[in-house]
C-alpha positions as CSV (number, residue, x, y, z in Angstrom):
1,X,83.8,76.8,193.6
2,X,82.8,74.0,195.9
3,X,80.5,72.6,193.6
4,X,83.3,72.1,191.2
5,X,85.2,70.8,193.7
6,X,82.9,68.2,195.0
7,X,81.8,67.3,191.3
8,X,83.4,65.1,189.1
9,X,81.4,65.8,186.2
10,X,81.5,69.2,186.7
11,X,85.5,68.8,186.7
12,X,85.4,67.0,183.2
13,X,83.5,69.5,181.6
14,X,85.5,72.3,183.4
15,X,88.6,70.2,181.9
16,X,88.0,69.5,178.8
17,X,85.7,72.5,177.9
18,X,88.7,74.5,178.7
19,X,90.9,72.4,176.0
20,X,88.0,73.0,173.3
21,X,88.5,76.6,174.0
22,X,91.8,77.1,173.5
23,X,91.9,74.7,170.5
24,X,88.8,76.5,168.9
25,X,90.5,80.1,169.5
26,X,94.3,78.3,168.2
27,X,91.6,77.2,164.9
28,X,89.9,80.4,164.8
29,X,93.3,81.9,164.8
30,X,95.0,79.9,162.3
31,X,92.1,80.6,159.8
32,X,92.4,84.1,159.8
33,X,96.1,84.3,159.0
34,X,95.4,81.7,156.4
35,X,92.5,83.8,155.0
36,X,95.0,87.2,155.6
37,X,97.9,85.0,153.4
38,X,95.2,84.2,150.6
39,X,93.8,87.9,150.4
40,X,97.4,89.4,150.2
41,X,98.4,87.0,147.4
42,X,95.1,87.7,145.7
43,X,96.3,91.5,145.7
44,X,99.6,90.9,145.2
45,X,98.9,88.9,141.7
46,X,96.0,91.6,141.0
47,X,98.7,94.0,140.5
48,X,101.0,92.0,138.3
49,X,98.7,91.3,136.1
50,X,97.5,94.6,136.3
51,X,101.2,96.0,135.6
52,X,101.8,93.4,132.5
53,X,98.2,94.8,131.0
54,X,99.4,98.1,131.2
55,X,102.8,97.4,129.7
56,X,101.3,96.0,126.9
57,X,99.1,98.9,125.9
58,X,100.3,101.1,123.6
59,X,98.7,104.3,122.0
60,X,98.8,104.9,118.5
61,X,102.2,106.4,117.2
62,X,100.5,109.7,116.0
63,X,99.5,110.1,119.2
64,X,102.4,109.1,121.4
65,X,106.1,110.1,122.1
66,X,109.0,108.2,122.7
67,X,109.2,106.9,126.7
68,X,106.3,106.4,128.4
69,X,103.9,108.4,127.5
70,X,102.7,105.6,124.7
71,X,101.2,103.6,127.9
72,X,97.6,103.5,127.6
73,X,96.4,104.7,130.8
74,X,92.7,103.2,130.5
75,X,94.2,99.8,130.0
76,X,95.5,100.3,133.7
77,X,93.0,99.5,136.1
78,X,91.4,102.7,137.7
79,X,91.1,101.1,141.8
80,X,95.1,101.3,141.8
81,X,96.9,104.2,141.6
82,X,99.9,103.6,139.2
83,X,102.9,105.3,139.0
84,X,106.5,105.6,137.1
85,X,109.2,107.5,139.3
86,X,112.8,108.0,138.4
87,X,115.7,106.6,141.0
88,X,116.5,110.5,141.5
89,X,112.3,111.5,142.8
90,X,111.5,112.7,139.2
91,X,107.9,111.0,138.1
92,X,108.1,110.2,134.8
93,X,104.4,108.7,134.3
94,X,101.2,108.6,136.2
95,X,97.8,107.4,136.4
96,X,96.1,108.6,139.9
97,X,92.8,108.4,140.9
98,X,92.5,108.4,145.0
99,X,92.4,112.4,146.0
100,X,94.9,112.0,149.2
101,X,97.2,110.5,146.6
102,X,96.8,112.8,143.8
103,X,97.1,116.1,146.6
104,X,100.7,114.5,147.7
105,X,101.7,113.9,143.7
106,X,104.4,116.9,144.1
107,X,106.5,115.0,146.7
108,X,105.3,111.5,146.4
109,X,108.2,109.9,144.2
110,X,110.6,111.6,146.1
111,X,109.4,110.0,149.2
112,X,108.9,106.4,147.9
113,X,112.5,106.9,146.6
114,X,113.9,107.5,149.5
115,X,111.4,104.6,151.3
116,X,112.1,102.1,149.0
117,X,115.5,103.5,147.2
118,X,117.1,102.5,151.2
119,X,115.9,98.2,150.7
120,X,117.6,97.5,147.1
121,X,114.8,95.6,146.0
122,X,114.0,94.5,142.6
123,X,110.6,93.6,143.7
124,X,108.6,94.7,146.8
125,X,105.0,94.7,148.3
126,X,103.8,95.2,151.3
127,X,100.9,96.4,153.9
128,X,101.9,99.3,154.7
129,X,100.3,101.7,157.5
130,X,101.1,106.1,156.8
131,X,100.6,109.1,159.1
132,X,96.9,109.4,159.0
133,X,96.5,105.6,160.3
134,X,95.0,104.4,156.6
135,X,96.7,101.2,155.1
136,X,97.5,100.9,151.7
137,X,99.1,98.1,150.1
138,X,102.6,98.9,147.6
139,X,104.2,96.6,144.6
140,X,106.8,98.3,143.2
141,X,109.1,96.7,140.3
142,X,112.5,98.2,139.6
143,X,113.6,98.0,136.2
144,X,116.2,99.5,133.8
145,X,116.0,101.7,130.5
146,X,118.4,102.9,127.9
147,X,117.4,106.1,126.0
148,X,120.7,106.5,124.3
149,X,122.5,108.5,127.5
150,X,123.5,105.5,129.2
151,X,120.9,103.5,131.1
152,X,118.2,105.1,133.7
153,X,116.5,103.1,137.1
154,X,112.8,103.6,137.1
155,X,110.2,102.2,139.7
156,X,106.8,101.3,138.4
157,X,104.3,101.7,141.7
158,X,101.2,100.7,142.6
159,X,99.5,101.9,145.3
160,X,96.2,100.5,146.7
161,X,93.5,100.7,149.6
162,X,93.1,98.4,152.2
163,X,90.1,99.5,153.1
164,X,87.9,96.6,151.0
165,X,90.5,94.1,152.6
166,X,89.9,95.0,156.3
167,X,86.3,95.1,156.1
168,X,86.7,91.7,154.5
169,X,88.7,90.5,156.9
170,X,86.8,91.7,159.7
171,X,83.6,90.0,158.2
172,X,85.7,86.7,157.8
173,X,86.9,87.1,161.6
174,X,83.3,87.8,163.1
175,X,82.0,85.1,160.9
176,X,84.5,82.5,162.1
177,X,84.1,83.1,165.5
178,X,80.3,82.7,165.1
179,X,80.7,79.4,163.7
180,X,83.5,78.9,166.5
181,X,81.1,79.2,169.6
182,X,78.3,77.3,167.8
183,X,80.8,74.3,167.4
184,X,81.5,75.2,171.1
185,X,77.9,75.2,171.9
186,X,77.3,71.9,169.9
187,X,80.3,70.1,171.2
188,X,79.8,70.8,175.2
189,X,76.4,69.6,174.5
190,X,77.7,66.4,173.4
191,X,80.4,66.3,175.8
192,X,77.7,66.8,178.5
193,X,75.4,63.9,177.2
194,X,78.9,61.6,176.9
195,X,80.1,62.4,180.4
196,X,76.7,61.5,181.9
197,X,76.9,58.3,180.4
198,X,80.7,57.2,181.2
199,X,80.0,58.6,185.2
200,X,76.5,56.1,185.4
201,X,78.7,53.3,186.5
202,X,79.9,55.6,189.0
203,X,76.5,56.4,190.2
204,X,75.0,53.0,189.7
205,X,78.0,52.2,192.2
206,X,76.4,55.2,194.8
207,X,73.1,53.2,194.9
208,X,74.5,50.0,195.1
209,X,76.2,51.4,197.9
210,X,73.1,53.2,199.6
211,X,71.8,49.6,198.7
212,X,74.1,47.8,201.1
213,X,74.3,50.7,203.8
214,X,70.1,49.9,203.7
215,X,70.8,46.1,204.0
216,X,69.5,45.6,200.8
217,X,72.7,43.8,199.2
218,X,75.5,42.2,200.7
219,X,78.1,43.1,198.0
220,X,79.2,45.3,194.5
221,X,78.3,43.4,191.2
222,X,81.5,42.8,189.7
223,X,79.8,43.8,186.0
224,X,81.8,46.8,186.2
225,X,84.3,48.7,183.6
226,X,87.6,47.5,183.7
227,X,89.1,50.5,185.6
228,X,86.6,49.8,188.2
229,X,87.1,46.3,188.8
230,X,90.0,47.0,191.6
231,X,87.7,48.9,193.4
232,X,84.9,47.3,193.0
233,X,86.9,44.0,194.7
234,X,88.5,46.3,197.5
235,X,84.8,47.4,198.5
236,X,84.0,43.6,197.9
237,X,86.7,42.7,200.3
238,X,86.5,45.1,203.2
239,X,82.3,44.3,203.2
240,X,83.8,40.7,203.1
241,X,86.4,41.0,206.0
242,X,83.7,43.4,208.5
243,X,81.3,40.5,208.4
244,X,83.4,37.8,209.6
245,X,84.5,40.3,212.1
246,X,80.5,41.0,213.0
247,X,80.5,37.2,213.1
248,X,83.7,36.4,215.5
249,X,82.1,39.7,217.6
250,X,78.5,38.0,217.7
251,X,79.8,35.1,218.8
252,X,81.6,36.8,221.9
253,X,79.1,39.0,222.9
254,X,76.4,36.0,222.7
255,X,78.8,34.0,225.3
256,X,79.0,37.9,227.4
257,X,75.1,38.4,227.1
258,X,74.3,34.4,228.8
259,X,76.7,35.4,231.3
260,X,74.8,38.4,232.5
261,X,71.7,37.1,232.4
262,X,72.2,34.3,234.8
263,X,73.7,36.6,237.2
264,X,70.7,39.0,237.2
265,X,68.5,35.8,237.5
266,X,70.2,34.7,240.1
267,X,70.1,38.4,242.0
268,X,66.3,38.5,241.0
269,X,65.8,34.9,242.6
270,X,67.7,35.6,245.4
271,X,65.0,38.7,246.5
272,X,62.5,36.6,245.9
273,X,63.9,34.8,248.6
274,X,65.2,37.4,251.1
275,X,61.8,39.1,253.5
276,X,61.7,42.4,252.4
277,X,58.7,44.9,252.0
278,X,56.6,44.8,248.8
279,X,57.3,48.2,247.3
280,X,61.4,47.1,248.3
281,X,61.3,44.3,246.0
282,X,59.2,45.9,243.2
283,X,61.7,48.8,243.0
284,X,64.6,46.0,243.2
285,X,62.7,43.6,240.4
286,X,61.8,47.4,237.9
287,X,65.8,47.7,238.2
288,X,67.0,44.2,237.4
289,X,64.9,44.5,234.6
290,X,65.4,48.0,233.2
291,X,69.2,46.9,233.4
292,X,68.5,43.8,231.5
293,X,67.2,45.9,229.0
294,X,70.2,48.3,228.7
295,X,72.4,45.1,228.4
296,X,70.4,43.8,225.7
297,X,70.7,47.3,224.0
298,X,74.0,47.9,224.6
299,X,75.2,44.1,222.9
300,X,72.6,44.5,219.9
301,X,74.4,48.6,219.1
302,X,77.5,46.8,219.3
303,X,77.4,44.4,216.7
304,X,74.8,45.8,214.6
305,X,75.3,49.5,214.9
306,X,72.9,52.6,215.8
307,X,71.6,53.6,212.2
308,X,70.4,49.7,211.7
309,X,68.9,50.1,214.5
310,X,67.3,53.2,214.4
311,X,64.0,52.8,212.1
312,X,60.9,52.6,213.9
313,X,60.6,55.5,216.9
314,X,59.5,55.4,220.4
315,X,57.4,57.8,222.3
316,X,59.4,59.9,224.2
317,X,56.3,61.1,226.6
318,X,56.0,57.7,228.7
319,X,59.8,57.1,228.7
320,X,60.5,60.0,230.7
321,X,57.7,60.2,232.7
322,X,59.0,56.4,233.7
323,X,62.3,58.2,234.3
324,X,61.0,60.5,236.1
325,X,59.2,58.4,238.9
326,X,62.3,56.1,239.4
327,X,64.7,58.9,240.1
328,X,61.8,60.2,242.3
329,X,62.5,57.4,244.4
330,X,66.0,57.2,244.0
331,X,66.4,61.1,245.3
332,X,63.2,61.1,247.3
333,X,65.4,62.9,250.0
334,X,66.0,66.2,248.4
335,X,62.3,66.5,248.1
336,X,63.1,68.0,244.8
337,X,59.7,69.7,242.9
338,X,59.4,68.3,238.9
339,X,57.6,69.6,236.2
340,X,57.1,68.3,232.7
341,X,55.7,70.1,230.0
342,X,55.3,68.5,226.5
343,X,53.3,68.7,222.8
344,X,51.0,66.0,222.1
345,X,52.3,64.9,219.3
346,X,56.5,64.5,219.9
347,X,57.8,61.5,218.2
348,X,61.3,60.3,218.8
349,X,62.9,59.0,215.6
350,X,65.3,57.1,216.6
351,X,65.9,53.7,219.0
352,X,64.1,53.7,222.5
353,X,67.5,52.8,223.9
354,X,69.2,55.6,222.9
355,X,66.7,58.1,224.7
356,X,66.8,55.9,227.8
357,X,70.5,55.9,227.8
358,X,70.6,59.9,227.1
359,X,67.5,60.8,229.2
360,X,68.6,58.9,232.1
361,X,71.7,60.3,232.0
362,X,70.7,64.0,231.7
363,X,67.8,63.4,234.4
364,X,69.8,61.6,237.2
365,X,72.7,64.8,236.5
366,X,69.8,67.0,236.9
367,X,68.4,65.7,240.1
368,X,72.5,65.0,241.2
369,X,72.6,69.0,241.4
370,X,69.3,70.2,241.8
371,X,68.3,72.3,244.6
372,X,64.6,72.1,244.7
373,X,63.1,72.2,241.3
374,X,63.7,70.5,237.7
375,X,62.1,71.1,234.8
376,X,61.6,68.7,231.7
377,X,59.8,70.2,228.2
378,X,59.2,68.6,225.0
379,X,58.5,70.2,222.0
380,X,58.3,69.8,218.1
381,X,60.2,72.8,216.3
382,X,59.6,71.8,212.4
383,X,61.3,69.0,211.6
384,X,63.1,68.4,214.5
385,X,61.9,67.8,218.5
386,X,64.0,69.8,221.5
387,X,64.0,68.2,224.8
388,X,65.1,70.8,227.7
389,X,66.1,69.8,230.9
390,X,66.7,72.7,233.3
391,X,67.2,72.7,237.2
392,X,68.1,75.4,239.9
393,X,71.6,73.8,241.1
394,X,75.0,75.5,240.7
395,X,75.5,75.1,237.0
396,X,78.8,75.3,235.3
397,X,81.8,77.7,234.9
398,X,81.2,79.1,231.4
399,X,85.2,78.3,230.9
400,X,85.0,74.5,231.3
401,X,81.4,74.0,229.8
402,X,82.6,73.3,226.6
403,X,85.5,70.7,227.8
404,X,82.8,68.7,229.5
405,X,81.4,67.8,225.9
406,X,84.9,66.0,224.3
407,X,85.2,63.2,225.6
408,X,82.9,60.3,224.6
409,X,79.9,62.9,223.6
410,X,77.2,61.3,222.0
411,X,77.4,61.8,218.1
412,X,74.3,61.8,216.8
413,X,73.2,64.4,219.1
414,X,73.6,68.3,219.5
415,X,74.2,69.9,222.9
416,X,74.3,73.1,224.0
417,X,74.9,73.9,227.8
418,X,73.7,76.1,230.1
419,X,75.7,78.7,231.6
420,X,75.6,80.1,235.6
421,X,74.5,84.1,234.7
422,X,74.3,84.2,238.6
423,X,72.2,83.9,241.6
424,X,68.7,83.2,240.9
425,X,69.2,82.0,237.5
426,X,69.0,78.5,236.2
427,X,71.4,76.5,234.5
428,X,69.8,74.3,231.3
429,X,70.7,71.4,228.9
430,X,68.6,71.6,225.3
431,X,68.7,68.9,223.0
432,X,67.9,68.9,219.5
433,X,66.7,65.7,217.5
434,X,66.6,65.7,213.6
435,X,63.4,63.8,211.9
436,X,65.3,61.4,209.3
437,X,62.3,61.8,207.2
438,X,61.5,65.3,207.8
């Protein structure tokens, strides 16, 4: 189910293969009463002409009597069971042949009187269904005859089988709906091959897309179908409106960016000026530049964005070992004990600025809180690289430890916090980085 519902194409062909369905079974349907229509006509007229043939016959005089008995019953044909019964039960001719017909001979007039004496019918056929489940069809033809005692009704019945026309439907049945699910077959095929082609503008648009997102194009060719044209010039339009606005921010930020560097120039000269000891004013001149750095960062993220940005990798070994020493200095009172375990060959897929930012930020918390020991390791796991940073301070309330991570947590990263279990255990940070190309 969710691949239907994230699919388009597997939509349409959910769709429309559904409609084929219930028009092939509607066809399949309609066929078979059609053919069931044709074979009972065929029957019906079978037996007329069967009944005229076998009024026509007559034996010769020397051998017949007057009523019916100069009917020739070889001229009737010997697959139907024929049959002349009075209006009162009494059979007055008959030419049987099926043996569960002749064994109810005795009592069968009386019963098709009463059967077909209750419709008033001059003419009748039907499909019917006895006792025993077996079908049979019935024509019957009333008629009258004067034997000079006034006139007499008579039925003339036929009676046959339907075994031959089940079997032959049931062949004609089986066969259609083989030639129904090879049409089916046939048709999703070609409705499979049709949809690809009227969705490649659609994917054609997903590259073109991917193609932008890469830097690749600017905008969406406008030699699109019709019914993509309004999108087509909304995307147009809103890639349009987000570069003047990158533009109007550049601009801005350009004016923001001069601003801050001639106040750090002006800090950095004014050090240079003040007497102070040499390791002083190196410390002073490493953190005038590392926040130059940061600026710069943070003004290029915010006009061009992180995943633009994020292509070549840094080392993340020599970036917190750099860390390291300056919050050694910074926190040089608590005496605190570091150790930092790594692999040797961790690689940091992403911008160098977003590790300082994160790194520095985890590290300074970690020294914040520590009581005498932190501990940094870097390892690859697969495809993606953990960092852990753990320390020996007071940790956090399991309760809040998950609030801490809502406001303003980084995105592209996955945190888990560390827990207090009590006294004597350490609380620990591990971060996971995904490889883009991995």
């Amino acid at each position: 189910m969710p691949l239907i519902r994230r699919s388009l194409l597997a939509k349409l062909m959910l769709s429309t293969m559904l409609v084929i369905a219930l028009i092939l079974a509607f066809a399949v349907y309609a066929l078979y009463l059609a053919k069931q229509e044709e074979l009972i006509k065929q029957t019906s007229t079978q037996m007329q002409e069967n009944l005229s043939k076998l009024f026509s016959s007559k034996l010769p005089e020397s051998q017949g009597q007057p009523g019916f008995d100069t009917l020739d019953e070889s001229a009737a044909d010997p697959r139907l069971d024929t049959l002349i019964c009075r209006a009162d039960g009494q059979i007055s001719w008959a030419s049987l042949h099926k043996p569960e017909v002749l064994e109810a001979k005795e009592t069968l007039c009386q019963d098709l009187m009463n059967y077909l004496g209750k419709m008033d019918h001059d003419y009748f056929f039907k499909l019917i269904t006895i006792k025993s489940g077996n079908r049979y069809f019935i024509y019957s033809l009333r008629f009258m005859r004067n034997h000079g005692q006034g006139p007499v009704t008579y039925y003339v019945v036929m009676i046959d089988s339907a075994k031959q026309y089940q079997q032959h439907m049931q062949d004609y049945l089986y066969q259609c709906i083989r030639q129904a699910l090879l049409a089916y077959a046939l048709l999703g095929a070609l409705l499979l091959l049709t949809s690809i082609w009227s969705l490649s503008s659609l994917r054609a648009m997903a590259r073109q897309l991917d193609e932008i997102r890469a830097g690749k194009r600017e905008s969406l060719s406008q030699d699109y179908e019709r019914e993509l044209t309004p999108l087509t010039e909304s995307v147009n339009q809103l890639l349009e409106n987000e570069r003047q606005q990158t533009q109007r921010y550049q601009h801005a930020l350009n004016d923001l960016a001069h601003s801050l560097k001639t106040r750090l120039a002006l800090i950095q000269m004014t050090t240079q000026d003040v007497a102070m000891g040499r390791e002083l004013h190196d410390n002073i001149n490493e953190q005038i530049l590392t926040m130059d750095q940061m600026v710069q960062y943070q003004l290029r993220r915010a006009v061009t964005g992180r995943k633009r940005l994020a292509g070549k990798g840094t080392e993340p070994v020599p970036l917190i070992e750099k860390l390291l020493a300056s919050l050694a200095k910074v926190y040089r009172h608590k005496k605190l004990q570091t150790r930092f375990l790594f692999d040797d060959d961790v690689f940091f897929h992403g911008e160098q600025g977003d590790l300082m930012e994160l790194m520095g930020n985890l590290l300074d918390n970690a020294c914040k809180f520590a009581i005498s020991e932190i501990r940094v390791q870097v390892h690859r796991q697969g495809s993606n690289l953990l960092i852990e940073v753990e320390d020996d301070g007071p940790g956090i309330e399991p309760s809040k430890s998950q609030q801490i991570f809502r406001a303003g947590g980084a995105r592209r990263y996955i945190t888990r916090p560390g827990h207090r279990a009590g006294r004597g255990h350490r609380d620990s940070a591990q971060l996971w980085w995904r490889d883009p190309g991995g």
